[in-house]
MARLO-347508 format. One record per residue: y, x, z of N, C-alpha, C in turn; residue in three letters. Coordinates in Angstrom, 2 decimals, m for minus. Layout:
BEGIN
Y, X, Z, Y, X, Z, Y, X, Z, ala
...
//
This chain:
BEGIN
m1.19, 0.83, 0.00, 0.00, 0.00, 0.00, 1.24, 0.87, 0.00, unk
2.30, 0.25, m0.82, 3.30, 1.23, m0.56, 4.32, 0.37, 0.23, unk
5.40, 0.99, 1.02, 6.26, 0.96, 1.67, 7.54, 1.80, 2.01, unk
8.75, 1.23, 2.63, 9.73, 2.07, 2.36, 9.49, 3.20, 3.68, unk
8.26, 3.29, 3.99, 8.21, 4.60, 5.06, 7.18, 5.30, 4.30, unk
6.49, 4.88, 2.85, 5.78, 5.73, 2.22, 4.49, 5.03, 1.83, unk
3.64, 5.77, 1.24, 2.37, 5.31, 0.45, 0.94, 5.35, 1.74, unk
0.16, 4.11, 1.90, m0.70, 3.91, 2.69, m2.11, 4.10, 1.65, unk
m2.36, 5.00, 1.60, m3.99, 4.81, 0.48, m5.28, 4.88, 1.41, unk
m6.25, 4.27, 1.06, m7.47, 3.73, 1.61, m8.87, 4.50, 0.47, unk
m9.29, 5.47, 0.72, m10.38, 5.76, m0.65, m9.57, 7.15, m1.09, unk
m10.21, 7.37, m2.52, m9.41, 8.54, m2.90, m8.34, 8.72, m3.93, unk
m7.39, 9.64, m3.98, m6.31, 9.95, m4.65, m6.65, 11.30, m5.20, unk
m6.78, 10.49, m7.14, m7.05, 11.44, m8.60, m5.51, 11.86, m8.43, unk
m5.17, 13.15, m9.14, m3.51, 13.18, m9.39, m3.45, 14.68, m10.08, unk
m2.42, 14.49, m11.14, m2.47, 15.74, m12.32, m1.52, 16.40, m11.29, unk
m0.97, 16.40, m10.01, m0.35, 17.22, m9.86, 0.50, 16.70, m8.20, unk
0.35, 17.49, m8.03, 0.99, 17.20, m6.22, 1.85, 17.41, m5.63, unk
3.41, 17.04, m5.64, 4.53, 18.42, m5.02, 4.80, 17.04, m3.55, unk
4.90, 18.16, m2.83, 5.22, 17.92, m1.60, 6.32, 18.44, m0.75, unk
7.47, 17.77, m0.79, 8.30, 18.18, 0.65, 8.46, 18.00, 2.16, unk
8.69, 18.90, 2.74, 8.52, 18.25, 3.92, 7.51, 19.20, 5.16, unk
7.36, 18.39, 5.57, 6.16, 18.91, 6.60, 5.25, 17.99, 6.59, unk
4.02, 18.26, 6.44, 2.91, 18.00, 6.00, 1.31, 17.87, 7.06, unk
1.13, 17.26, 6.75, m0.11, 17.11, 7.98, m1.56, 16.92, 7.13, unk
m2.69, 17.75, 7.26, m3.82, 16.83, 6.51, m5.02, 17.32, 8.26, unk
m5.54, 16.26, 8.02, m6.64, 16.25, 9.29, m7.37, 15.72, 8.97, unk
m8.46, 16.13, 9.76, m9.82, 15.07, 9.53, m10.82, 14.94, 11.12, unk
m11.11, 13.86, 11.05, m11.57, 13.07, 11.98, m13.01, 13.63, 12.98, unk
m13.29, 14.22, 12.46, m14.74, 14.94, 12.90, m14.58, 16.66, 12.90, unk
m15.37, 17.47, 14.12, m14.55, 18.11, 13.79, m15.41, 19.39, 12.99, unk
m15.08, 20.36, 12.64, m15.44, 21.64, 11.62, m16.71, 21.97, 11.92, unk
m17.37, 22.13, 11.18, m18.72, 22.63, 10.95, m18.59, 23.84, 10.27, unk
m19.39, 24.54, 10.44, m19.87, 25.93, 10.05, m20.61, 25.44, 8.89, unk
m21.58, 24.80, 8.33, m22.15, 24.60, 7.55, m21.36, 24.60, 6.19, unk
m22.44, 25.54, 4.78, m21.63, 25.55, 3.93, m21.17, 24.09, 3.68, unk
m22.22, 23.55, 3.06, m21.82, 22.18, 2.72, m20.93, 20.97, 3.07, unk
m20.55, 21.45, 4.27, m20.13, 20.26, 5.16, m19.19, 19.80, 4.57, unk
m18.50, 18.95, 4.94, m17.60, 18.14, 4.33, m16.52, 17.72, 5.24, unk
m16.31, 18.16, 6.55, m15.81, 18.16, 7.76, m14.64, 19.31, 7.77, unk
m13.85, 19.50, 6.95, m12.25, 19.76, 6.76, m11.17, 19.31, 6.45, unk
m10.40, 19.64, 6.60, m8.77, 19.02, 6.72, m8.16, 19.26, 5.27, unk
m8.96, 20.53, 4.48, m8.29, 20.29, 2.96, m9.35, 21.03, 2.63, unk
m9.94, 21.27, 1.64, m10.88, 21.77, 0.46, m9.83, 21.86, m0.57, unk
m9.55, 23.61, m0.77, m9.39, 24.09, m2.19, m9.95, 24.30, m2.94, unk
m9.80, 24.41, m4.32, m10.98, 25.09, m5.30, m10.33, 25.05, m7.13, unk
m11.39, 25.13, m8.08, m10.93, 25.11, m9.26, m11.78, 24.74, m9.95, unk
m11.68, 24.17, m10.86, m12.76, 23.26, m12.07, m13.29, 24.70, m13.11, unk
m12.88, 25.84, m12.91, m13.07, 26.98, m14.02, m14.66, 27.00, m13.42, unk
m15.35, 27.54, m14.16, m16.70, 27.72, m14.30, m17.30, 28.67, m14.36, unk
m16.08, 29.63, m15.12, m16.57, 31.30, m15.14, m17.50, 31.91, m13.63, unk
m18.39, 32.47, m13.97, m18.77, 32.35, m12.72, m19.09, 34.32, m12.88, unk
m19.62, 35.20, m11.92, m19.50, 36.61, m11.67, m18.92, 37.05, m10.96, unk
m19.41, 38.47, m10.33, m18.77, 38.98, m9.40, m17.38, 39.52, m9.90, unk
m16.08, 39.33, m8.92, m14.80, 39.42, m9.20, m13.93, 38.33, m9.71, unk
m14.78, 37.27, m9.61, m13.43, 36.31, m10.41, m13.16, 35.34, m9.06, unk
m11.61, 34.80, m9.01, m10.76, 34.62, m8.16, m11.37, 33.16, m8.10, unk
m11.29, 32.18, m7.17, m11.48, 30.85, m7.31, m10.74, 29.98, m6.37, unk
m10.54, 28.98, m5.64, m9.67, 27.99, m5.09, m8.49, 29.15, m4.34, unk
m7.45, 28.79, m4.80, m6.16, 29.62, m3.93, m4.95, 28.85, m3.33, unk
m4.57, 29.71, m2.76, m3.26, 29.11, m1.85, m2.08, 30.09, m2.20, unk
m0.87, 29.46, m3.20, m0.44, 30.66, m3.17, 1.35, 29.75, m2.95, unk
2.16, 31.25, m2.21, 3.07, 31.48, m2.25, 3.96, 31.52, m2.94, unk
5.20, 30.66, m3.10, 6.39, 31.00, m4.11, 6.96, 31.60, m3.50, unk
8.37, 32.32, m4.24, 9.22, 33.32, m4.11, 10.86, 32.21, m3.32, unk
10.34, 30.88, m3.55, 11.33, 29.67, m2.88, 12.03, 28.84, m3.58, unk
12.47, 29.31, m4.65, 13.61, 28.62, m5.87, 13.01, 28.69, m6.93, unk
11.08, 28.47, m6.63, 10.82, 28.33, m8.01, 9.36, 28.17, m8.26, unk
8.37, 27.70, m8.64, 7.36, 27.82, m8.82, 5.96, 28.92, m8.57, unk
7.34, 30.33, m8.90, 6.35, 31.71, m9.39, 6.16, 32.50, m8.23, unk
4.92, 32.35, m8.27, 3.59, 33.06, m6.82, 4.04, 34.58, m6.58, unk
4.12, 34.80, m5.28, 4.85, 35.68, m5.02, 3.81, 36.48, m4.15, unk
3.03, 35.78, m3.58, 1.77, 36.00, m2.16, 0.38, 35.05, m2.31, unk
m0.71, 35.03, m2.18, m2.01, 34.22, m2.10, m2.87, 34.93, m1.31, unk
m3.45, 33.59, m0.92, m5.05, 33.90, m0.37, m5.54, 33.26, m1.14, unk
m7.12, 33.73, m1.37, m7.96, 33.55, m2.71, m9.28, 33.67, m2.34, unk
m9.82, 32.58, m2.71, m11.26, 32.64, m2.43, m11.83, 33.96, m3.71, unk
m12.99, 34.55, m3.29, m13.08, 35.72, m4.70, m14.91, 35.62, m4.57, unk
m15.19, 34.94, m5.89, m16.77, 35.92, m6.02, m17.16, 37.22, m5.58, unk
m18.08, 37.43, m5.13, m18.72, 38.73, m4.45, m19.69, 39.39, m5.51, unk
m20.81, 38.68, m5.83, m21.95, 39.19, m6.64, m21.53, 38.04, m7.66, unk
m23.05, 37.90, m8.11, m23.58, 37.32, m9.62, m23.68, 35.62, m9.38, unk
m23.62, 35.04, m7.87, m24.20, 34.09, m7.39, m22.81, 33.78, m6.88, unk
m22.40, 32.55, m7.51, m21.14, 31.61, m6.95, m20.85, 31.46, m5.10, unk
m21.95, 31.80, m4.84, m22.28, 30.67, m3.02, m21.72, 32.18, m2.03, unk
m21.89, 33.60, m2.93, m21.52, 34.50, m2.08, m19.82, 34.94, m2.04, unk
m19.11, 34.59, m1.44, m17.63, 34.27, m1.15, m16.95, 35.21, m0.42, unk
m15.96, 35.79, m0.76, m14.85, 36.65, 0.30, m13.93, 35.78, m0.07, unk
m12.84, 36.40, 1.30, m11.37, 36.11, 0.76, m10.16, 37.15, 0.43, unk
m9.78, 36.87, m0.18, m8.44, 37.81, m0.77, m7.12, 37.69, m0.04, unk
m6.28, 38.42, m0.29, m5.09, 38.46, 0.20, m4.34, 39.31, m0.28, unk
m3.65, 38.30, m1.55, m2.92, 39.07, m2.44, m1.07, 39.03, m1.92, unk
m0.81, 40.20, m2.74, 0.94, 40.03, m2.88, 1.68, 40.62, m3.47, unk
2.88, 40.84, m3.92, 3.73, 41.50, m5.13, 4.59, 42.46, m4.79, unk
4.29, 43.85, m5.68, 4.38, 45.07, m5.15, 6.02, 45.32, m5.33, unk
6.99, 44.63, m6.03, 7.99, 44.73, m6.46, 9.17, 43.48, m6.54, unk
10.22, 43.99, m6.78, 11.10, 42.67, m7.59, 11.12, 42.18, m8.69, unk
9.73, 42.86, m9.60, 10.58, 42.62, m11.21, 8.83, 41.88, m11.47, unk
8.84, 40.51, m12.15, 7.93, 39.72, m12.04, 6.41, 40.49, m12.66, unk
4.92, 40.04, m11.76, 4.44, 41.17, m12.79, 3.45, 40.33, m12.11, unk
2.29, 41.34, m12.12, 0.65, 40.79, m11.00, 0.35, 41.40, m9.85, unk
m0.03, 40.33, m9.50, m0.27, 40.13, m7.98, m1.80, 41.22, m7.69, unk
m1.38, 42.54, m6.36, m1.77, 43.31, m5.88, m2.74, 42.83, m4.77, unk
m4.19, 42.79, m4.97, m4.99, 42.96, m3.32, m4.85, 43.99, m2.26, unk
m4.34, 43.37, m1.23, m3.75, 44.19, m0.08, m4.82, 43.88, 0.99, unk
m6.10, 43.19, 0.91, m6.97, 42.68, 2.23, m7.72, 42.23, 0.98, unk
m9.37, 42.65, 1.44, m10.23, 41.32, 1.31, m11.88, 41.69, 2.47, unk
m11.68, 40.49, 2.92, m13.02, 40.14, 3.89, m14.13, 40.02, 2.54, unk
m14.94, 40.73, 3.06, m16.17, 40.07, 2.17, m17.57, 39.28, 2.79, unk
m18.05, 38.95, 2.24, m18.79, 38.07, 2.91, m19.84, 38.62, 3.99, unk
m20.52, 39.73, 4.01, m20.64, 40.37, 4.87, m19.91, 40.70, 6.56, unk
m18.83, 39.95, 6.44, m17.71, 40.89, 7.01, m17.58, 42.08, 6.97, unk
m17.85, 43.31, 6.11, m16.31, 43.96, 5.58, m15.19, 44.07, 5.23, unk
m14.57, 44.46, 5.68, m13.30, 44.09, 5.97, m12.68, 45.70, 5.00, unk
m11.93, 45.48, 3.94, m11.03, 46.59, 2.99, m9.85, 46.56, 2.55, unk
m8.91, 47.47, 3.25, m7.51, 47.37, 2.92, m7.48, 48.35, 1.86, unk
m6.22, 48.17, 1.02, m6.30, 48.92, m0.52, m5.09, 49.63, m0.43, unk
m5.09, 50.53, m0.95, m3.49, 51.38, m1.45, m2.50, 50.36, m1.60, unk
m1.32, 51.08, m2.09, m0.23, 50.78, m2.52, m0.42, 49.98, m4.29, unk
m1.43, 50.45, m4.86, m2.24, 49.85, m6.41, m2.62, 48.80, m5.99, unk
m3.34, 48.40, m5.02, m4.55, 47.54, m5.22, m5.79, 47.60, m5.51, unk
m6.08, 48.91, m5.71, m7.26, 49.18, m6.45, m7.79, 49.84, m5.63, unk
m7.44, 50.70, m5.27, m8.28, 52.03, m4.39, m8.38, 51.94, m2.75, unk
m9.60, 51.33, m2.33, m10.26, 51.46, m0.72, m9.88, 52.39, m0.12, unk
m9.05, 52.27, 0.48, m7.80, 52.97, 1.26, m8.61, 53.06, 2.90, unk
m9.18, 51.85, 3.67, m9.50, 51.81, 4.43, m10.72, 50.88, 4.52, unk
m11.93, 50.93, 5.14, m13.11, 50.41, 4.86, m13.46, 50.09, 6.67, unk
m13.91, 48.84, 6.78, m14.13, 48.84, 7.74, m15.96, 48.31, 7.60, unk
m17.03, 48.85, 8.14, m18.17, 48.25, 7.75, m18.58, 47.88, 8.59, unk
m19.26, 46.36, 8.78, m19.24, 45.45, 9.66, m20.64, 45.52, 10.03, unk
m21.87, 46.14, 9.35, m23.33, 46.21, 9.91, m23.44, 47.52, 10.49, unk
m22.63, 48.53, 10.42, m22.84, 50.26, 11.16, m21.47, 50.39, 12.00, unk
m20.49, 49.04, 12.52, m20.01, 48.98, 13.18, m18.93, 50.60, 12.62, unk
m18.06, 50.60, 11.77, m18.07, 52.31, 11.62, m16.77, 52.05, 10.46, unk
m15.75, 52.56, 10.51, m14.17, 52.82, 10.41, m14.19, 53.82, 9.22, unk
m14.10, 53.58, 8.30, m13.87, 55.17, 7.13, m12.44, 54.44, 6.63, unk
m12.04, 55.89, 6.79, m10.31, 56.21, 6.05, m10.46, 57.17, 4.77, unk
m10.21, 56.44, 3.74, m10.83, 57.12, 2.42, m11.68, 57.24, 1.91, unk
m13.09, 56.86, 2.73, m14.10, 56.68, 2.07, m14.96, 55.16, 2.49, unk
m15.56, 54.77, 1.37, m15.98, 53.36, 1.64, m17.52, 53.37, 2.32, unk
m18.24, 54.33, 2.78, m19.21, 54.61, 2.91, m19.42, 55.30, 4.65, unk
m18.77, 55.09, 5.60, m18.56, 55.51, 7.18, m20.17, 55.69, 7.32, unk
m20.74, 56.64, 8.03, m21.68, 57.38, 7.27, m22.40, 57.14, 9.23, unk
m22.06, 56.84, 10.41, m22.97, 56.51, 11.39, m22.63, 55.49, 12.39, unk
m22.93, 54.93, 13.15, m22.89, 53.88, 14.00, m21.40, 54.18, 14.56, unk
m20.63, 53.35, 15.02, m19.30, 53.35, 15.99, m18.76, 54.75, 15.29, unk
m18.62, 54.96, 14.31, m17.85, 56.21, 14.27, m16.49, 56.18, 13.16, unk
m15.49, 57.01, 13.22, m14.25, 57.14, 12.50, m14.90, 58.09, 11.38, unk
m14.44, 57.83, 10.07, m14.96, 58.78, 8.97, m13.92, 58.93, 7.98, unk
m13.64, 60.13, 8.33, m12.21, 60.36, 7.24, m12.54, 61.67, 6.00, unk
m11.85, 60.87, 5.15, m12.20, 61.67, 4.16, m11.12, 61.56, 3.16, unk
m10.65, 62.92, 2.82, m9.24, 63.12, 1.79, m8.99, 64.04, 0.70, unk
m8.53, 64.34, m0.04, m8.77, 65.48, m0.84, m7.83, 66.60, 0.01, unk
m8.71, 67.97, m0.66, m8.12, 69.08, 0.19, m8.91, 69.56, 2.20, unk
m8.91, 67.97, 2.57, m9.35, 68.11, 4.01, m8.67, 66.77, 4.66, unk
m9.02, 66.85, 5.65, m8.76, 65.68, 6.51, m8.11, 66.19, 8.03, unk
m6.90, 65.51, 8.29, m6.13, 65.50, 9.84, m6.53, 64.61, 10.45, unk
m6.90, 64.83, 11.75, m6.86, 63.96, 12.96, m5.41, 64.00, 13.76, unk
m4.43, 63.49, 13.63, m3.02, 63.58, 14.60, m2.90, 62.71, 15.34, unk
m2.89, 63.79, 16.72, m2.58, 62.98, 18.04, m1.32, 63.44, 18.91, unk
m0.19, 62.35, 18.88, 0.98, 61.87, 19.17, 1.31, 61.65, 20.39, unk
2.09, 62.15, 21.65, 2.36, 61.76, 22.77, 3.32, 60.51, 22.54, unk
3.18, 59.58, 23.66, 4.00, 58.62, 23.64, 5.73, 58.49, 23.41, unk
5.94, 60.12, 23.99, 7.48, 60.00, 23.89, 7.86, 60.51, 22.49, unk
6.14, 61.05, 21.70, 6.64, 61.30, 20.46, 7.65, 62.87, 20.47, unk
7.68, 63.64, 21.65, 7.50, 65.01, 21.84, 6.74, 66.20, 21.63, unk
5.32, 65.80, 21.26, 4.18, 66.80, 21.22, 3.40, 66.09, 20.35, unk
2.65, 66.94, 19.34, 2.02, 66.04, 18.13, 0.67, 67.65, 18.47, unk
m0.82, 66.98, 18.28, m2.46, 67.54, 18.33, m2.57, 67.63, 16.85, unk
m3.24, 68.87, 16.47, m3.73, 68.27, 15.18, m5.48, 68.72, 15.27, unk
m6.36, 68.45, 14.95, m7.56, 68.72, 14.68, m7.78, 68.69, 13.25, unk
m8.23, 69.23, 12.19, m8.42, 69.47, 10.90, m9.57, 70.18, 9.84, unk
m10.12, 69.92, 9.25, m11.24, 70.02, 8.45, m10.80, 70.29, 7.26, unk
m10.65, 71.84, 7.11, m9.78, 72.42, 5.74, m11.09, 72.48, 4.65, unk
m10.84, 72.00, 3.58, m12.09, 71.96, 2.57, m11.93, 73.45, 1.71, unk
m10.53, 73.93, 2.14, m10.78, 75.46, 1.19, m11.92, 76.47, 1.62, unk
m12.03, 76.28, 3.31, m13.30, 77.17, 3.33, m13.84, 76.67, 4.54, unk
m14.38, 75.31, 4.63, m15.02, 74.32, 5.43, m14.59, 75.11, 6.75, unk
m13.71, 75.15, 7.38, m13.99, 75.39, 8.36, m13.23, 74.02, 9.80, unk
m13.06, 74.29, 10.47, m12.54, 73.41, 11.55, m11.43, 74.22, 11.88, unk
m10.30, 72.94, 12.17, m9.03, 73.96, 12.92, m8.51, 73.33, 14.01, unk
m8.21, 73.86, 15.04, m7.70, 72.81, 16.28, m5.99, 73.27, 16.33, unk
m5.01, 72.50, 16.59, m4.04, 72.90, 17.12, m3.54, 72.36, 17.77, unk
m3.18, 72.63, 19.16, m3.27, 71.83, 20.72, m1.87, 71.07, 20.55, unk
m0.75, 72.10, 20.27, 0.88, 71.91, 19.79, 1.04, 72.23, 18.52, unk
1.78, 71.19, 17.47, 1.73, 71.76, 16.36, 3.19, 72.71, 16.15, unk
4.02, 72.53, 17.28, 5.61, 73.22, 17.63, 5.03, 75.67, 17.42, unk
3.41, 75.15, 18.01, 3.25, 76.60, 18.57, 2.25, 77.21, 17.42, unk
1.75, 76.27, 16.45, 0.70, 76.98, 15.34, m0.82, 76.68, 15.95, unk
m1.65, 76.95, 15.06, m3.10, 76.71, 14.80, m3.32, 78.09, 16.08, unk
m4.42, 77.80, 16.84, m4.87, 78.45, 17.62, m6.51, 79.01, 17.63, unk
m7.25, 78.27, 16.85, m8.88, 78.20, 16.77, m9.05, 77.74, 15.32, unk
m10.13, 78.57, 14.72, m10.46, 77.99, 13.43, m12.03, 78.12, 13.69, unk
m12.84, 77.38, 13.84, m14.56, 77.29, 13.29, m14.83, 77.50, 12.30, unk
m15.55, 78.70, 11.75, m16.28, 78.73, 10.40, m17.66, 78.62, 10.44, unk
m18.63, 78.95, 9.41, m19.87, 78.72, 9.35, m20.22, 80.21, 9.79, unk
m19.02, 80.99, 9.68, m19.50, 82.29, 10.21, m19.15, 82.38, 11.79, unk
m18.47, 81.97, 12.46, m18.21, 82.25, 13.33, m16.92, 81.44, 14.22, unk
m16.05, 82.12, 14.70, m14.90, 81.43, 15.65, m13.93, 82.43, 15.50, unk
m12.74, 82.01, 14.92, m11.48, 82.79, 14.69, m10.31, 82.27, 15.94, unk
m9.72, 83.38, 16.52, m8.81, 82.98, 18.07, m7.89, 83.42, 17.42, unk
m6.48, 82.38, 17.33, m5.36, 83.12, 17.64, m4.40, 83.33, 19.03, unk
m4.68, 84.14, 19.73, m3.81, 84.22, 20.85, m4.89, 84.61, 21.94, unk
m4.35, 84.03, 22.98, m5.28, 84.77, 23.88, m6.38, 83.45, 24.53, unk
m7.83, 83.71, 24.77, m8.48, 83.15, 25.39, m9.16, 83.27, 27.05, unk
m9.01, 82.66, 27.65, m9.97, 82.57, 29.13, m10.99, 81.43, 29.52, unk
m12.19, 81.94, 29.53, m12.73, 81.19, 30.36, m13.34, 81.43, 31.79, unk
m13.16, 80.61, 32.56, m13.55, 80.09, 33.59, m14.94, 79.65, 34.50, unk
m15.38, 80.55, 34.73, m16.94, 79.73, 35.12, m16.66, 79.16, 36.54, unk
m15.42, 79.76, 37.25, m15.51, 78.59, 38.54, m15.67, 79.49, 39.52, unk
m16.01, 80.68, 39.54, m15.86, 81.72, 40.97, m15.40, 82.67, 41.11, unk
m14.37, 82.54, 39.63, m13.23, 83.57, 39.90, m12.09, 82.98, 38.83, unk
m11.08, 83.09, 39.73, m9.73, 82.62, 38.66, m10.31, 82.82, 36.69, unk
m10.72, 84.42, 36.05, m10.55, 84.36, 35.40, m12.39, 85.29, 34.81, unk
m13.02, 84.82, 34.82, m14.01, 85.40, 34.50, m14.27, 86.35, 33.57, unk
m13.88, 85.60, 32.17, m14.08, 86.33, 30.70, m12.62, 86.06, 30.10, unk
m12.02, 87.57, 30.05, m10.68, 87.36, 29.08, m10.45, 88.11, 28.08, unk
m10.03, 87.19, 27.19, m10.35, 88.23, 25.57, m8.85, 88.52, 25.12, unk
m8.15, 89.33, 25.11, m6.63, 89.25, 25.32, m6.63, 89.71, 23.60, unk
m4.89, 90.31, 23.41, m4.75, 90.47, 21.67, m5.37, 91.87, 21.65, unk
m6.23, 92.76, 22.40, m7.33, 93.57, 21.97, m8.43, 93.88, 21.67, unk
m8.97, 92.03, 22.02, m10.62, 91.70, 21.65, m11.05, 92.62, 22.57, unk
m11.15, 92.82, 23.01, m11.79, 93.59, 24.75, m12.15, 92.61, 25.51, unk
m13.42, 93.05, 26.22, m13.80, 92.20, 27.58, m13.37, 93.13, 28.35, unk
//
């Protein structure tokens, strides 16, 4: 029924096209199921395209720029494999001012993996893998249980930052000649390098076994 406070419909509403102002409400009466099938939501997106394969985009929600039609931001349902039923979501947006295509910045996959992308869109920037519980930065492949896996060309930094942002750690994995480098202050220079040959000191070392101030000291003469 219509009325001057608006349209009362009973059943369903066909329509080539939908614009809506306002603030908007859709609900439904029962509440959400987990089940694919269910039918127990407040809106169902989607698309009549048929193309079906891994990578193609399907029901979206997208963003205008405000004064105009043209999509500026989306979330996107996205094929995974070969099989329609396996689903991620996307989370696209636009890398610029000057009109062009829309960049993946997030997508969950159905697995829960979770992959943030460069500044392109293209390149797995950050990989989070959701069955080895395990964090890779640069590489999509975090290689053991609960662990951080970084990987870069040249080598990889670990930088650790005091709060006041006074003192910066570096730990480092130089790929010119695999070795390991620690540097406690980066104000004072690299102090320890690990090679496959051995242990390179810069400066002076002591250790401590606990029953005398200074047990073993290797000063700038390599002397015990």
């Amino acid at each position: 029924a219509t009325t001057s406070t608006g349209i009362d419909v009973t059943g369903t509403v066909t329509a080539d096209g939908l614009t809506v102002e306002g603030l908007s409400l859709a609900s439904e009466t029962t509440a959400f199921s987990t089940t694919a099938n269910s039918s127990n939501v407040s809106l169902k997106i989607g698309n009549s395209d048929t193309t079906s394969g891994s990578g193609n985009y399907k029901g979206a929600i997208g963003f205008t720029r405000g004064d105009s039609n043209q999509v500026r931001s989306a979330i996107v349902g996205k094929q995974l494999t070969s099989s329609a039923n396996v689903q991620g979501l996307a989370f696209l947006v636009h890398p610029n001012s000057v009109a062009g295509t829309l960049n993946e910045a997030l997508l969950i996959k159905a697995n829960n993996d979770i992959i943030f992308y460069d500044d392109t869109g293209t390149t797995e920037a950050l990989y989070w893998d959701a069955s080895a519980e395990s964090l890779g930065i640069g590489t999509t492949s975090p290689t053991s249980t609960a662990s951080l896996h970084l990987k870069g060309s040249g080598g990889t930094e670990l930088h650790m930052e005091s709060g006041d942002g006074n003192s910066t750690s570096i730990i480092k994995h130089n790929q010119s000649n695999n070795s390991l480098e620690f540097t406690p202050n980066i104000s004072a220079g690299k102090i320890l390098d690990i090679l496959g040959t051995g242990i390179d000191v810069t400066g002076t070392v002591t250790f401590d076994g606990g029953t005398t101030s200074a047990d073993l000291n290797f000063g700038d003469n390599d002397k015990a």
